[in-house]
KETORKE-193985 format. One line per field, with one value per residue (C-alpha): z, x, y. Coordinates in steps of 0.5 Angstrom, whole numbers, plus 500, padded with zeros to 3 digits. Each point is the difference from the previous one (the first is absolute). Example, Ala and Ser with C-alpha at 12.3 -4.5 7.8 and 13.67 -1.06 7.14 Angstrom:
REM KETORKE-193985
w 516_498
u 525_502
v 491_507
//
This chain:
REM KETORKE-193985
w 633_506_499_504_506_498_506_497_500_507_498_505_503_505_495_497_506_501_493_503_506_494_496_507_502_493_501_507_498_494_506_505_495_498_507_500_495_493_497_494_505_499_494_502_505_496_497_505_501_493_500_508_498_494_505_505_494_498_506_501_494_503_507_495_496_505_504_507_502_506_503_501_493_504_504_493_497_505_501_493_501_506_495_495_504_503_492_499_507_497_493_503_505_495_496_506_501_493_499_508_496_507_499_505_507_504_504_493_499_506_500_493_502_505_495_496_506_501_493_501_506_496_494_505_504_493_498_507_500_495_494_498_506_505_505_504_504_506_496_495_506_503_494_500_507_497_495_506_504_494_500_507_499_494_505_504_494_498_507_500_493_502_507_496_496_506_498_492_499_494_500_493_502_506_497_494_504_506_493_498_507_501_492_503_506_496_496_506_502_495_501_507_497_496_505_504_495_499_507
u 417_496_494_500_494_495_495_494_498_499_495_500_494_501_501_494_495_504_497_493_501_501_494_496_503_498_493_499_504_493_495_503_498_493_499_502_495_503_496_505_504_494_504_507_497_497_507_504_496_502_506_501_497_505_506_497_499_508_501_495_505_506_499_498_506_505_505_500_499_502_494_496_495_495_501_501_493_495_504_499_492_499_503_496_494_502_498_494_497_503_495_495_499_500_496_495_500_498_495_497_501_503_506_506_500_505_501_501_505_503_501_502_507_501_498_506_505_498_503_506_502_499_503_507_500_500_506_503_499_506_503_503_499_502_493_500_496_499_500_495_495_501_497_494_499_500_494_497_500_498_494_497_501_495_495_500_497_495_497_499_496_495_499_498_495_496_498_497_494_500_500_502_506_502_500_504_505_501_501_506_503_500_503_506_501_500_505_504_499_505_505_501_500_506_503_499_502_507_501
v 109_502_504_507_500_505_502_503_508_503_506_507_499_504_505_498_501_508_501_498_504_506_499_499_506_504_497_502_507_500_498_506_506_496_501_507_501_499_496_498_496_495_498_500_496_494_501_498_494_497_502_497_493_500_500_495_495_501_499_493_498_503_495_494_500_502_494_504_507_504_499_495_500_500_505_505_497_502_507_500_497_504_508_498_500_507_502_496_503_507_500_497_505_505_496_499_508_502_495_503_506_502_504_499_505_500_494_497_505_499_493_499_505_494_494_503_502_493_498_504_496_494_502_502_493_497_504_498_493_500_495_495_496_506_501_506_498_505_505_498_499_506_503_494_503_507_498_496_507_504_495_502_507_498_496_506_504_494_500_507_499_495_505_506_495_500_508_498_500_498_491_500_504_496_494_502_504_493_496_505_501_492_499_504_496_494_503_502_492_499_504_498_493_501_503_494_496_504_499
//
């Protein structure tokens, strides 16, 4: 009697990194209006990033237990890795301001709206890179290069801010400011990593 081949479980991978890119997008959602000055979306953002760090361990066990992948499984990881740290940066920004006692102004605010249209773009190239195999690829780099695009808008608004830092007097204020204004730039940083990564 011949025993049937059994190849092992291939886990939706992909699938999984389109479920981190929506709780990253829900987090920056939270970020956006803690920018706009709704203080309660400070919660909503930690939460985000539990919940963030939650779907990027499902997908580390995912890559570790699945016998191929449609992409390259590294590739996935340092999307996933390079999302999760888009979190991290949004509750440390958060944190960082409460604990400066520095609410948003807004060049925050106008960055977080092109973090989170940034995440949009990636969440869409994930959905285009396709299952089962099927890659489409053209169309998933054209949404990286949309986040990438996004991206630069927000470089334009972090020049601004840090130029308007010349008129404070107050040193504790620019100090604190220039520190938030460059957590949002690191944060765009890995946003523009993942799009690179997609490509």
């Amino acid at each position: 009697m011949k025993l049937p081949w059994f190849l092992p479980e291939t886990p939706d991978v992909i699938g999984l990194l389109r479920e981190q890119a929506a709780v990253t997008i829900g987090g920056l959602e939270a970020l956006t209006e803690w920018a706009a000055g709704e203080s309660a979306a400070a919660e909503r953002v930690r939460e985000s990033e539990h919940a963030a760090d939650e779907r990027k361990l499902a997908l580390l066990k995912a890559l570790t237990a699945s016998f191929t992948t449609p992409i390259d499984a590294e590739d996935v990881f340092t999307m996933s890795e390079r999302l999760d740290a888009v979190m991290n940066g949004a509750k440390d920004a958060v944190r960082e301001a409460e604990g400066m006692d520095l609410p948003p102004d807004e060049h925050v605010l106008g960055m977080a709206g092109f973090l989170l249209e940034g995440a949009r773009h990636l969440a869409e190239s994930f959905v285009r890179l396709g299952t089962g195999g099927k890659v489409t690829a053209g169309l998933a780099t054209d949404a990286a290069d949309a986040a990438i695009k996004s991206q630069r808008q927000l470089e334009r608004v972090y020049r601004k801010a840090m130029s308007t830092l010349i008129r404070v007097e107050d040193l504790r204020e620019v100090m604190g400011r220039r520190e938030l204004y460059r957590r949002f730039s690191r944060i765009s940083d890995d946003i523009v990593a993942v799009a690179e990564r997609v490509w």
